[in-house]
VOFI-706811 format. One record per residue (C-alpha): residue in one letter; z, y, x. Coordinates in nm, 2 decimals. Example, Ala and Ser with C-alpha at 12.3 -4.5 7.8 and 13.67 -1.06 7.14 Angstrom:
% residues 2
pt resn: a | c3: 0.78 | c2: -0.45 | c1: 1.23
pt resn: s | c3: 0.71 | c2: -0.11 | c1: 1.37
% end
This chain:
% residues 197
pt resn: x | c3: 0.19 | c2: -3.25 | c1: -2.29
pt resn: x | c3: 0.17 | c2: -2.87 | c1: -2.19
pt resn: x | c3: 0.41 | c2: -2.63 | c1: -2.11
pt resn: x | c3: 0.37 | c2: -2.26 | c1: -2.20
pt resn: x | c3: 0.34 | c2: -1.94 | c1: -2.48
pt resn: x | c3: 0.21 | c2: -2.13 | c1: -2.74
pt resn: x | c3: 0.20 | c2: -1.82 | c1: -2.97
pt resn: x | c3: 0.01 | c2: -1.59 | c1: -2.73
pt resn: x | c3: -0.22 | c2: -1.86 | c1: -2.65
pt resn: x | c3: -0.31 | c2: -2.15 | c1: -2.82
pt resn: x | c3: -0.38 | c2: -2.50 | c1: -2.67
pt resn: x | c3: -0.57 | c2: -2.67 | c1: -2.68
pt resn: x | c3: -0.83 | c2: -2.42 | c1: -2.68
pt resn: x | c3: -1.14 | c2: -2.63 | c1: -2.64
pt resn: x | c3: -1.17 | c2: -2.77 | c1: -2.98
pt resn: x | c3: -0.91 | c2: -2.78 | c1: -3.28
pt resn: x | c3: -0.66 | c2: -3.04 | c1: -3.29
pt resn: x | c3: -0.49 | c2: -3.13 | c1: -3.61
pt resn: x | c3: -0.19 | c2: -3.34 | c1: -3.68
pt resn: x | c3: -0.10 | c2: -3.60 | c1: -3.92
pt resn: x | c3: 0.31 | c2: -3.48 | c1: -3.87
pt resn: x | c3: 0.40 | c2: -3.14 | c1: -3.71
pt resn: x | c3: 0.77 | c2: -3.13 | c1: -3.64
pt resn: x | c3: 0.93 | c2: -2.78 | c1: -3.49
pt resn: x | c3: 1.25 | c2: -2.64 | c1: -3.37
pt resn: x | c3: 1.16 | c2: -2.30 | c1: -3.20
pt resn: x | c3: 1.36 | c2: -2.05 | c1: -3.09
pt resn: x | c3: 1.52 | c2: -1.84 | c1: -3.36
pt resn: x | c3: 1.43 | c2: -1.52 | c1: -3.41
pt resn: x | c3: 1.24 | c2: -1.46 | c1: -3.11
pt resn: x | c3: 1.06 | c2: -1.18 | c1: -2.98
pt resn: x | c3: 0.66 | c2: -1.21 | c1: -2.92
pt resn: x | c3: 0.39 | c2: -0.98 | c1: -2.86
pt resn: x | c3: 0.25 | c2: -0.97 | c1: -3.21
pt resn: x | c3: -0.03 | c2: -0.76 | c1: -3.12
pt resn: x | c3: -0.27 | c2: -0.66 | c1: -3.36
pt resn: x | c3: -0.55 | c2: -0.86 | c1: -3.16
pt resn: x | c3: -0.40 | c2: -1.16 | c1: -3.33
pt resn: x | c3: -0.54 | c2: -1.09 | c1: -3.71
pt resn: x | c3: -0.83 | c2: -1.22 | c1: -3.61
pt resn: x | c3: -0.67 | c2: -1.55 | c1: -3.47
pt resn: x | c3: -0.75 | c2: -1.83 | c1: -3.72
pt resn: x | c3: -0.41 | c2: -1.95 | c1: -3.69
pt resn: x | c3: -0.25 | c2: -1.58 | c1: -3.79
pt resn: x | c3: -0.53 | c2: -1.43 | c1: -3.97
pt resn: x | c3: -0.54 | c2: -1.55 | c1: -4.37
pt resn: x | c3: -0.17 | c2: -1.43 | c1: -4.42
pt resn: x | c3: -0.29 | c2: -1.04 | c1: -4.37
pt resn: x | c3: 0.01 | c2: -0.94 | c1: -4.23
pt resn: x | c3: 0.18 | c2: -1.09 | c1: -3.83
pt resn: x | c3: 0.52 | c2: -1.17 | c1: -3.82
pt resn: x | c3: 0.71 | c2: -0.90 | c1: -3.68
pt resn: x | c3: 0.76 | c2: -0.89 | c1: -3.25
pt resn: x | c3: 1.13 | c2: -0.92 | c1: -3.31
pt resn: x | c3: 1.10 | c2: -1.24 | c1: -3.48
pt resn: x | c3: 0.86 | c2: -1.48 | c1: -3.43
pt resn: x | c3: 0.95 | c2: -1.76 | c1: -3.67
pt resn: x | c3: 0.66 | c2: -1.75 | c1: -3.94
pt resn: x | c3: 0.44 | c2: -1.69 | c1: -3.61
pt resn: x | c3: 0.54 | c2: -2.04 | c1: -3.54
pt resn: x | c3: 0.51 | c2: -2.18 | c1: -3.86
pt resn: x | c3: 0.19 | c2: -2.06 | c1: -3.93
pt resn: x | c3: 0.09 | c2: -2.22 | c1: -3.54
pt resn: x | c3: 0.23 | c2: -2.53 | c1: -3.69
pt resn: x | c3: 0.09 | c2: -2.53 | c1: -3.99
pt resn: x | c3: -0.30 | c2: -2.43 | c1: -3.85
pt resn: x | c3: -0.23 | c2: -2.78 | c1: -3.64
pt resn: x | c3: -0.16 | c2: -2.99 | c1: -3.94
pt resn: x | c3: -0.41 | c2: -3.18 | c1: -4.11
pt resn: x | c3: -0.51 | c2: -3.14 | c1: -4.46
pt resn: x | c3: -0.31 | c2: -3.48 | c1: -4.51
pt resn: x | c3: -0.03 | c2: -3.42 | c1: -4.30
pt resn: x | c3: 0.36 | c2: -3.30 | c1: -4.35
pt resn: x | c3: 0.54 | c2: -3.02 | c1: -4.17
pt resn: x | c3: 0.87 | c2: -2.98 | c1: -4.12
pt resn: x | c3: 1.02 | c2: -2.68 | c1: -3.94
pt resn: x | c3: 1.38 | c2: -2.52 | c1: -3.88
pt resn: x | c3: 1.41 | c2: -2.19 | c1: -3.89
pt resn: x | c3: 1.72 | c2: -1.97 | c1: -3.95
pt resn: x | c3: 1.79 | c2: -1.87 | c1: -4.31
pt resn: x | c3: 1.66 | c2: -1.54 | c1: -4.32
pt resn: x | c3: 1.31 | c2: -1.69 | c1: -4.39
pt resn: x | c3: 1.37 | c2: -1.74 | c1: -4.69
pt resn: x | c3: 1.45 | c2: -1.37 | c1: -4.79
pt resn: x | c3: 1.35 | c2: -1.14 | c1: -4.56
pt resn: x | c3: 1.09 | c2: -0.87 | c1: -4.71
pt resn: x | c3: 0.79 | c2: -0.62 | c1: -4.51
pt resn: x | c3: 0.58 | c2: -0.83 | c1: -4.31
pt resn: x | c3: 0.76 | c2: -1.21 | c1: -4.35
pt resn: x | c3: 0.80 | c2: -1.14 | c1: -4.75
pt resn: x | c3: 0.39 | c2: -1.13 | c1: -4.74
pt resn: x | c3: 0.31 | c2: -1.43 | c1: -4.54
pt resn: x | c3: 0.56 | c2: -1.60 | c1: -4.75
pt resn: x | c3: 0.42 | c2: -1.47 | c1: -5.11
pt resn: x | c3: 0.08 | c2: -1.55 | c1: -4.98
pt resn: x | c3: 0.26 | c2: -1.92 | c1: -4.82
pt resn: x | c3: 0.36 | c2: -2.01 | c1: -5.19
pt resn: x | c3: 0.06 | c2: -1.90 | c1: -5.37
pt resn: x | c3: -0.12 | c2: -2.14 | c1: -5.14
pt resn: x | c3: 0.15 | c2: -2.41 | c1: -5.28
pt resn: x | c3: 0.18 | c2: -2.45 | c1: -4.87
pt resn: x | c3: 0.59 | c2: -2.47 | c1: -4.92
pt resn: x | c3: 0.66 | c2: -2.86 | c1: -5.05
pt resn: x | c3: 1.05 | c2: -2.82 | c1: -4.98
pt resn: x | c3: 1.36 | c2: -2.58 | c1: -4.89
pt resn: x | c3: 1.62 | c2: -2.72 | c1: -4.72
pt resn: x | c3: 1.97 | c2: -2.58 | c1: -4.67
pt resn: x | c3: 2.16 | c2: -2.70 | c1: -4.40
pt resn: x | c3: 2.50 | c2: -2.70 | c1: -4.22
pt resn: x | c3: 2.60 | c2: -2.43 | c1: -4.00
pt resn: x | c3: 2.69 | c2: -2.52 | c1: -3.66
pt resn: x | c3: 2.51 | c2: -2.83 | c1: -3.62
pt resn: x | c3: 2.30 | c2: -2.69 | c1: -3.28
pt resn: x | c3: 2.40 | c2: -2.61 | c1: -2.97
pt resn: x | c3: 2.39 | c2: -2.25 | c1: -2.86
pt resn: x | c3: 2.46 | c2: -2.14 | c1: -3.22
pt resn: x | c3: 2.65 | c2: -2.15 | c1: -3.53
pt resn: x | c3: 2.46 | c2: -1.98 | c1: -3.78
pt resn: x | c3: 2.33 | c2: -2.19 | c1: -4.08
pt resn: x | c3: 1.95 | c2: -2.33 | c1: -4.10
pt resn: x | c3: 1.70 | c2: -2.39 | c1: -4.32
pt resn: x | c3: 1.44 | c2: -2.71 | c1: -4.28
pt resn: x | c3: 1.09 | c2: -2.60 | c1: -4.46
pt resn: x | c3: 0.86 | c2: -2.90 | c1: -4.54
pt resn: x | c3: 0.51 | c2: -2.74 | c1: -4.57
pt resn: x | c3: 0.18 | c2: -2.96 | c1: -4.72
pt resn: x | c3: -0.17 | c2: -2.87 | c1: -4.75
pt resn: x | c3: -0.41 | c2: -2.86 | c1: -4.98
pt resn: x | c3: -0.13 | c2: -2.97 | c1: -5.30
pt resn: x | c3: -0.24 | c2: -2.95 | c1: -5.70
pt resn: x | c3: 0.06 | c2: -2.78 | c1: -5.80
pt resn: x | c3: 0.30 | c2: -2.47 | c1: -5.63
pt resn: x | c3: 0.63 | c2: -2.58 | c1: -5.72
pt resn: x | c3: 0.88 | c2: -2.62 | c1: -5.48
pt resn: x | c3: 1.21 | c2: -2.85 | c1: -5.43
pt resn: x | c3: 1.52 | c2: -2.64 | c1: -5.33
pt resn: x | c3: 1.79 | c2: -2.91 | c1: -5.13
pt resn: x | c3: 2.15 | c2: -2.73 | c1: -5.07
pt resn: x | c3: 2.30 | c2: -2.96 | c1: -4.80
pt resn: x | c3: 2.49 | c2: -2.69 | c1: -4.69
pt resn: x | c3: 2.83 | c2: -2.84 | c1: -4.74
pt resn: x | c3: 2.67 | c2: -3.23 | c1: -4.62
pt resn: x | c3: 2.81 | c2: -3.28 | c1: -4.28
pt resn: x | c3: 3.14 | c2: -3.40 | c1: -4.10
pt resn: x | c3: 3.31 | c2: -3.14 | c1: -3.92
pt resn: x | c3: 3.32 | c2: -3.19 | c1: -3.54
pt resn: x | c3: 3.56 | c2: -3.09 | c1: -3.26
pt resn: x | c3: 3.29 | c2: -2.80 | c1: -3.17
pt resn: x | c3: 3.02 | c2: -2.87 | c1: -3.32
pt resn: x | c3: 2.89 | c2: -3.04 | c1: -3.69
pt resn: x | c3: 2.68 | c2: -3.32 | c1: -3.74
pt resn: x | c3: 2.54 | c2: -3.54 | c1: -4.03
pt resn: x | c3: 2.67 | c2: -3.87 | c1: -4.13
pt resn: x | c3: 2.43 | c2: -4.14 | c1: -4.26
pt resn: x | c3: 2.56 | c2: -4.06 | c1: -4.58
pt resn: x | c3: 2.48 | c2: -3.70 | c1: -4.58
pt resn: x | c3: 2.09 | c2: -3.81 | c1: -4.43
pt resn: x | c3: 2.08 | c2: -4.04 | c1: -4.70
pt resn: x | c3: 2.16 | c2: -3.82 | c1: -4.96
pt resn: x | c3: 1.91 | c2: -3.54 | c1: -4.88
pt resn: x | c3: 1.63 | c2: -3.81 | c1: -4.79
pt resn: x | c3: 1.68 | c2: -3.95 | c1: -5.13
pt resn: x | c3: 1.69 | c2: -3.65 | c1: -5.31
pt resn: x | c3: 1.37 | c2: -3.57 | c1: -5.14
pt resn: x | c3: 1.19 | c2: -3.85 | c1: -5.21
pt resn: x | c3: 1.30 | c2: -3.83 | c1: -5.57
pt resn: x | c3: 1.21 | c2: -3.48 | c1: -5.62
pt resn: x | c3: 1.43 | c2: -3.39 | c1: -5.93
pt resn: x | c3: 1.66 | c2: -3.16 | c1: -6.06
pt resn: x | c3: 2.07 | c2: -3.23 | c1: -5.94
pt resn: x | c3: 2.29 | c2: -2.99 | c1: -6.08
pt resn: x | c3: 2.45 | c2: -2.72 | c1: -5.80
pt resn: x | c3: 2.25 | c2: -2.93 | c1: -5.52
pt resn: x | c3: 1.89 | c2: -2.95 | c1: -5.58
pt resn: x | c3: 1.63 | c2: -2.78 | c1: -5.77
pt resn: x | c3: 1.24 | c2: -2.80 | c1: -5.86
pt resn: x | c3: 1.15 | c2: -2.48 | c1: -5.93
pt resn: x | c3: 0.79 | c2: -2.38 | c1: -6.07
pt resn: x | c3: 0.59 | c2: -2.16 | c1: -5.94
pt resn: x | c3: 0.64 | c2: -1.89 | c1: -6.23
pt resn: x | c3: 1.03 | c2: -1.92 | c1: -6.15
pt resn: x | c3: 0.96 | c2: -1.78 | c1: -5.78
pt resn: x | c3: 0.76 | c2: -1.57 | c1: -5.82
pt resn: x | c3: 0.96 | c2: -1.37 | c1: -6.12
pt resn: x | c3: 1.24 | c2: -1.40 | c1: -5.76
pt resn: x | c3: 0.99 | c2: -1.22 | c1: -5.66
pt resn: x | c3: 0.91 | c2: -1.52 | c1: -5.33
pt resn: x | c3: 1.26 | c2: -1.48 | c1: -5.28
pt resn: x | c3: 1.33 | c2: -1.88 | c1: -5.15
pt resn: x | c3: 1.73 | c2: -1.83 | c1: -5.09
pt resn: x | c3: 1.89 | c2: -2.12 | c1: -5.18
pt resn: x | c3: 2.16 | c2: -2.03 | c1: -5.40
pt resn: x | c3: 1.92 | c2: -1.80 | c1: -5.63
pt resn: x | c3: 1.69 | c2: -2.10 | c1: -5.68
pt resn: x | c3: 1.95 | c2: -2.33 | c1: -5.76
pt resn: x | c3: 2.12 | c2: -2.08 | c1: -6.02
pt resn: x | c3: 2.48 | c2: -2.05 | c1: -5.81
% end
């Protein structure tokens, strides 16, 4: 276990290390240097584009996703605006989906962190997948209200686990959408475009 920058400096840095399961909560929206020193990172530098310094979420993901294996499963939360953003994000996200690197969109509850309220999103990211479409989940409105904060019942993990697994069409709560569909969204991923709301 290390603690420090793991986007201005990667570690290990002796020899590559790749994961079976990369799991990730970082900091929303945060600043980093995104200097232009990092397009030739090999963790940064197939997208053609670095996330912008005042948001450092697809910095992460992409850190993630260059530590996953070619087997493995990602799963990262990240604040909505992901999924729609446009300049620099809206090109490492076109290029994320023509890669078919984006398995699943999830839509979760807001409130259900401490330190904030706004609503996430839980990307599941594969490598190295046959096909580019992606499953669209809007648990949204699955949780159980608490005195300050939300949380998920068993029920509501349940639900979104079997829908997962399953990976079919539910009407107004989830969606497998071809690749053809997002990209006519233009790689748009918001939730309630994809699932027709």
């Amino acid at each position: 276990m290390s603690n420090g920058d793991n986007l201005n400096k990667d570690w290990p840095t002796d020899e590559p290390y790749t994961f079976d399961s990369v799991l990730m909560n970082p900091p929303y929206s945060a600043k980093w240097s995104s200097d232009d020193t990092f397009l030739d990172d090999s963790r940064f530098n197939r997208y053609g584009r670095l996330a912008p310094k005042s948001k450092a979420d697809f910095a992460f993901l992409l850190h993630g996703l260059y530590h996953l294996k070619d087997s493995g499963t990602m799963a990262i939360v990240l604040p909505l605006g992901v999924l729609f953003r446009g300049a620099a994000e809206g090109i490492i996200r076109e290029k994320l989906l023509e890669d078919g690197s984006i398995y699943a969109v999830i839509g979760m509850p807001a409130n259900l962190f401490f330190g904030t309220t706004i609503p996430t999103t839980v990307l599941i990211l594969k490598k190295n997948r046959t096909t580019r479409d992606v499953l669209f989940i809007d648990a949204s409105n699955e949780f159980v209200r608490g005195k300050s904060q939300n949380k998920l019942s068993k029920e509501n993990i349940d639900k979104i686990v079997d829908t997962y697994n399953k990976r079919e069409n539910v009407v107004k709560y989830a969606h497998v959408a071809k690749f053809d569909e997002i990209k006519k969204n233009e790689f748009n991923l918001n939730i309630p475009v994809a699932l027709h709301k």
